[in-house]
Structure formats: structure tokens, C-alpha cells
C-alpha positions in Angstrom: 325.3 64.6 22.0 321.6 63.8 22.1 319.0 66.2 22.3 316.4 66.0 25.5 313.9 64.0 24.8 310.6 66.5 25.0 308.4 67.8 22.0 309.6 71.6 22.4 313.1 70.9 22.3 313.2 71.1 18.3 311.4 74.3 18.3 312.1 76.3 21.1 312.9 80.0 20.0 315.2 80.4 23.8 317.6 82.4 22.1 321.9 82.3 23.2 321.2 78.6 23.9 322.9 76.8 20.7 323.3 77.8 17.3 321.6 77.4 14.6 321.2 78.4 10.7 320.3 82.0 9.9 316.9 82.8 7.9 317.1 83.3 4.5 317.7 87.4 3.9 314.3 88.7 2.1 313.8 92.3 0.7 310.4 93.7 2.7 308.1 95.7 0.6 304.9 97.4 2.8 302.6 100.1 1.7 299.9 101.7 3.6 296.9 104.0 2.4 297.6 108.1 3.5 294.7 108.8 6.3 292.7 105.1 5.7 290.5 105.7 9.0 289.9 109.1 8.0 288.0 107.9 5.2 284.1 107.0 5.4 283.6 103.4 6.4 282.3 102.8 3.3 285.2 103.2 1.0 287.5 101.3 3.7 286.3 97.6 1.4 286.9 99.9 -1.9 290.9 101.1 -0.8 291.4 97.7 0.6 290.8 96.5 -2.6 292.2 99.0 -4.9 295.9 98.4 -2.9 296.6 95.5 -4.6 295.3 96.0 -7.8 297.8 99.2 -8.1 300.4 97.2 -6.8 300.0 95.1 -9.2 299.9 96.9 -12.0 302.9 99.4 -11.0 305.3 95.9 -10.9 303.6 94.7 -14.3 304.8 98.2 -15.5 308.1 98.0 -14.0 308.8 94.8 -15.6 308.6 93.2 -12.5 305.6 90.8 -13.0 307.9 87.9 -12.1 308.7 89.5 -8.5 305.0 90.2 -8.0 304.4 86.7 -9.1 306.2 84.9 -6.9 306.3 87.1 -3.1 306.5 85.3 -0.3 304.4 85.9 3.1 301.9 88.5 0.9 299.3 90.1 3.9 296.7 92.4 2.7 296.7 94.6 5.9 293.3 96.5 5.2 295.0 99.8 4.9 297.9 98.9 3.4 300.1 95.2 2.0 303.5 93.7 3.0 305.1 90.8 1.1 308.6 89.6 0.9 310.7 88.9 -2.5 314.5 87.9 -3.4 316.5 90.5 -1.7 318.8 90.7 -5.5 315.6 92.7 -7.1 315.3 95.2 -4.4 317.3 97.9 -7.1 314.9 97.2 -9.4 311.6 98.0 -6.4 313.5 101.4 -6.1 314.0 102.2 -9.4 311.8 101.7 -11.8 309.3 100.5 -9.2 308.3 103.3 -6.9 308.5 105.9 -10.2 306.1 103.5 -11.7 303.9 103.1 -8.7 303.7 107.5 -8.4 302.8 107.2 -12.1 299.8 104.6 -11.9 298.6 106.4 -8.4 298.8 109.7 -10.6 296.0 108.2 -13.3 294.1 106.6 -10.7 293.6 110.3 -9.1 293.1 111.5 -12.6 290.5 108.6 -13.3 288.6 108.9 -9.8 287.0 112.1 -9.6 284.7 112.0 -7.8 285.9 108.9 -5.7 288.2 107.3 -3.0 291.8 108.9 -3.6 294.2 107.2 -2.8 298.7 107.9 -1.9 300.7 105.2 -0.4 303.8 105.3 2.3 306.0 103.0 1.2 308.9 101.2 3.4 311.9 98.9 2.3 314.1 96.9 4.4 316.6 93.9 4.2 316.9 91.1 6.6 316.3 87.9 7.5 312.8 86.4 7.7 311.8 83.2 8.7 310.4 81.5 4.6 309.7 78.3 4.6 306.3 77.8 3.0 304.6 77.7 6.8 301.7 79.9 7.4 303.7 82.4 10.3 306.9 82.7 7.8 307.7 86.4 7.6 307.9 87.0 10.9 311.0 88.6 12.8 312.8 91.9 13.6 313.2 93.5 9.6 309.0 92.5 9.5 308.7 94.6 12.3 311.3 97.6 11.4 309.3 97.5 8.1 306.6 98.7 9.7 307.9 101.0 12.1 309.7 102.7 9.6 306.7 103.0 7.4 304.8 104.7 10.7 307.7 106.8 11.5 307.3 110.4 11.6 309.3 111.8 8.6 307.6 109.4 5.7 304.1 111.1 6.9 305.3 114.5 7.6 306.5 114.4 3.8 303.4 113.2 2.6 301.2 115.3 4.9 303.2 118.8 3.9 303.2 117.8 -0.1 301.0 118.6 -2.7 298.1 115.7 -3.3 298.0 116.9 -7.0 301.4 115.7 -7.2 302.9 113.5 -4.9 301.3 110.2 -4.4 304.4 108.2 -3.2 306.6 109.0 -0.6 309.3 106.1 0.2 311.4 105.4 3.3 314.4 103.2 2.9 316.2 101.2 6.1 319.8 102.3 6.4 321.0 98.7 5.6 318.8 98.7 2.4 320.2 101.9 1.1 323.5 101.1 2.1 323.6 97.8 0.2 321.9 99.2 -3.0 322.0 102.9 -3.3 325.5 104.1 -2.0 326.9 100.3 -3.2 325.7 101.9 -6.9 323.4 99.1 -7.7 320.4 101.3 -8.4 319.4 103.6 -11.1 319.6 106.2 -8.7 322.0 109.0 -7.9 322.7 109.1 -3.9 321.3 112.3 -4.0 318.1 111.9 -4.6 317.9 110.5 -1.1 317.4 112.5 2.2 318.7 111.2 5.5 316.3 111.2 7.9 315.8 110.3 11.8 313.2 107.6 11.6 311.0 107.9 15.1 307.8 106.6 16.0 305.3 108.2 18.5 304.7 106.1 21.6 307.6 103.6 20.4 310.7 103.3 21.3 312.3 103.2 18.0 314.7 105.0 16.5 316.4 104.4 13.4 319.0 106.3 10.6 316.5 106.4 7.4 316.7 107.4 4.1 313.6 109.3 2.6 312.8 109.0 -1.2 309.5 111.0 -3.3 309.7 109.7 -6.6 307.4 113.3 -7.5 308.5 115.7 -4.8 306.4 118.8 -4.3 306.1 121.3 -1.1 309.0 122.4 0.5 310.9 119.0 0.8 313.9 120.3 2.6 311.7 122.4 5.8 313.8 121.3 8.5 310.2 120.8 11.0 310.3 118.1 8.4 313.6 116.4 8.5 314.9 116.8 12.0 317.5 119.9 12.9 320.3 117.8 12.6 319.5 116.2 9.3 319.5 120.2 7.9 322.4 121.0 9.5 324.2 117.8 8.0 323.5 119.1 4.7 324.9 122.6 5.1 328.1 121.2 7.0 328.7 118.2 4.8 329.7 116.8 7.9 327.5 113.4 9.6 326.1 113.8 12.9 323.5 112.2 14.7 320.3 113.0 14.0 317.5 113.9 16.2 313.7 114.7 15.7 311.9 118.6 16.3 309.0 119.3 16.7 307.2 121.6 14.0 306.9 124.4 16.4 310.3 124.4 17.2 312.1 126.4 14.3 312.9 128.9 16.3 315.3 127.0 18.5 318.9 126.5 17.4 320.1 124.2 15.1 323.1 122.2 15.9 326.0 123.2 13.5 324.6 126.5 12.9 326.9 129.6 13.7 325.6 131.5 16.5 326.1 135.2 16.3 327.6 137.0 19.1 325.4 138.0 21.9 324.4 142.0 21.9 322.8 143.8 24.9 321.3 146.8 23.9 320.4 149.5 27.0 318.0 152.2 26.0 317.1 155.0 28.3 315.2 157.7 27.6 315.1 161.2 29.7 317.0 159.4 32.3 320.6 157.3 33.7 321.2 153.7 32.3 324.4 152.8 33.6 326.4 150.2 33.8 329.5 149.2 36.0 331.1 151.6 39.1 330.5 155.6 38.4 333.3 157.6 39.8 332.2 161.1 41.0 328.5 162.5 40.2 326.3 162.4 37.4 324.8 164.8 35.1 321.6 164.6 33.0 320.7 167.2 30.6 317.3 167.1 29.6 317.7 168.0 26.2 314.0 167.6 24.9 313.2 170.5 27.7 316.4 172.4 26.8 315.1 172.5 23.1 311.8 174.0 23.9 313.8 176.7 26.2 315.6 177.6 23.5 312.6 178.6 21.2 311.3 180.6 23.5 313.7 183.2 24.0 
């Protein structure tokens, strides 16, 4: 069958209308700097800077100057940097990677006194990406989860509650990503070192199963404001659910899967009648406070 014969035919993106070959499946590293706009202008050029020089390093230490070497799509963001690499090393980006990275962020806070500090979000994802060399490769639905997931509310509530002395990484993980390399065993590791989380963006409308990851933790990592009521309650039942957001000054509400204790009124009346129900004949009240001082007179 011949194809029309137009110059958008060959690359129209109309989706449903034929089938074609899937992307190539790239693992999606993106960082971004802790409270960039909060910094004075003048150390915006210095972070920007510093990003990928830390970056660098923490994958030289990890044994992963090959991976570093060779990403595809790199885009310095100003506040942050996103490239994509072969989806087989993304055990290796979770472990040793982001223990590395909290190490070399640790001496650079120890070796900046005085300077621009500097703690990094950090999201992972698998999908497929668009990588053929051109200039908008990297482009496409897991780019864009990426992202969201690396704004989401848990990954910077974790940071924002944690120590700055301590924790200078705080990584979230897609639920396909940890799904293919953390439960599937293929990282270094344990499951457990991984919090589920519901991954929501303000003003978005996303909403995503996450998995949270602090290569340093510090604070109280397992406040519930945190992690979502649901998330908590998972972890005392054992039991999945579905996981929904709270706000911080909620944690007075109920948490789902949480035993409720039996409702209790209490009536108190004092020097008079509190009754309750139908009264059968009268009623007599003895005022015994009266009655008392009676008594000590005679």
C-alpha cells in the first residue's frame, strides 16, 4: 500500500493511526538543586555550575565513568540536570551511585563554608524515549514523569523536614523502576530500605505510586504529614492500599486502617439533673454540698 504522497506523512505523531516501532527503553536520571531561587542571584551561575561537576565526580566514584561518559539527551536545566543512559546500569545509579553522590555532596558542604550549599532531589524512571542522535531526542511521557516525580510533594517534604548537616540526597524512584530493579533483586539494596510513597504534584494533575529512598536519612523519616496516611497505615497493617496525600496539619484526622476506639459520651452535672431517656415518677435532688455545711453547724 503506498503511503500519501505529502511531506508530513512520514512524521506525523497522529497517534492510533498505524503502528509503528517502539522507542528504545532509557533509564532517566534528573537532579535538581534544594531551594535554587531562594538563593541570591549571584550564586544561581555558581550552583549551575557546581551540578555537574558533582555529578561527575559521584559516577567517577561509583565506577560509573563509562555511564557518565556516554548519556544521551544530557540538559543542564539551571537548577538541576537530566540525561538518559542504558536502562541495564540503572542498579548500579541506585546503588553505589546515590550513596556516592550523598558522600561527595557531604565534602562539598564540609569544603564550602562559607559558600553556596548545595542538596540535590534526585528522580529515576524507565521508559521509552525517543534516541536517535537528533537534537529533541529525549522527549516523551517517562521525560516528563521524571520530572514530575522529582517536583512531587514527598521527595521535598523529606528533604525540607531532614537534617542539612546530614542528608544531602533524597531519591524518588518510579514504581516501574523499582519494580524492575529493586523487588526483581537486581540492586544492592534490601526492599526495605525503600518507602512507598503517593507521588503528587501541586497544581498538576499527577499522581503516581513512588518509592522514596535517603541514602543518609535523618529527621523523623517515617512522620506520616510526610508520607501520606495511607502509606503509614500500610506499614502497620502489612496490608497494600491505595495511597493518598495529607496535608501537614492534618494529623489529627483518622488514619485509614487505624482501629477506632469506641465512642464515649460523658454527661457531667453539677448541683443539678442531667438526664437522659423517659423519667418515670418525680425527681429528687439532694444538694449535698449545702447538706454538708448543715451538718457542721449543728
Amino acid at each position: 500500500m503506498s503511503e500519501p504522497n505529502f511531506p508530513m506523512s512520514r512524521t506525523s505523531a497522529m497517534p492510533y493511526l498505524h503502528s509503528r516501532r517502539l522507542p528504545p527503553y532509557r533509564g532517566i536520571v534528573a537532579v535538581d538543586a534544594k531551594d535554587f531561587t531562594g538563593h541570591p542571584a549571584v550564586e544561581h551561575e555558581v550552583i549551575s555550575r557546581t551540578i555537574p561537576q558533582v555529578l561527575r565526580e559521584s559516577f567517577r566514584r561509583g565506577g560509573l565513568t563509562e555511564l557518565w561518559d556516554g548519556q544521551r539527551f544530557p540538559n543542564a536545566t539551571g537548577d538541576g540536570y537530566v540525561f538518559g543512559f542504558n536502562p541495564e546500569a540503572m542498579p548500579f545509579v541506585i546503588d553505589p551511585w546515590l550513596g556516592e553522590l550523598q558522600n561527595v555532596l557531604t565534602e562539598f558542604r564540609v569544603n564550602s563554608i562559607g559558600t553556596v550549599r548545595l542538596r540535590l532531589r534526585v528522580s529515576l524512571h524507565i521508559g521509552p524515549l525517543p534516541d536517535s542522535g537528533q537534537i529533541h531526542d529525549g522527549n516523551g511521557t517517562p521525560r516528563n514523569d521524571t520530572h514530575r516525580l522529582l517536583d512531587s510533594r514527598p521527595v521535598k517534604a523529606i528533604m525540607a523536614a531532614s537534617s542539612e548537616s546530614i542528608t544531602q540526597v533524597a531519591a524518588i524512584l518510579s514504581d516501574r523502576c523499582y519494580q524492575d530493579v529493586v523487588a526483581g533483586g537486581y540492586c544492592g539494596r534490601h526492599p526495605d530500605h525503600f518507602i512507598e510513597v503517593p507521588a503528587t504534584v501541586e497544581g498538576k494533575p499527577f499522581e503516581q505510586r513512588a518509592w522514596l529512598y535517603v541514602p543518609a536519612p535523618s529527621g523523623n523519616l517515617y512522620d506520616r504529614r510526610i508520607l501520606g496516611a495511607d502509606v503509614m497505615a500500610d506499614r502497620r497493617t502489612g496490608q497494600p492500599g491505595t495511597s493518598a496525600s495529607v496535608d501537614p496539619g492534618e494529623e489529627d484526622q483518622e488514619t485509614p486502617g487505624r482501629a477506632t476506639p469506641p465512642a464515649r459520651t460523658v454527661v457531667r452535672a453539677d448541683r443539678g439533673f442531667a438526664t437522659s431517656g423517659t423519667v418515670h415518677g418525680g425527681q429528687h435532688l439532694t444538694n449535698t454540698e449545702a447538706a454538708r455545711h448543715e451538718d457542721d453547724d449543728r
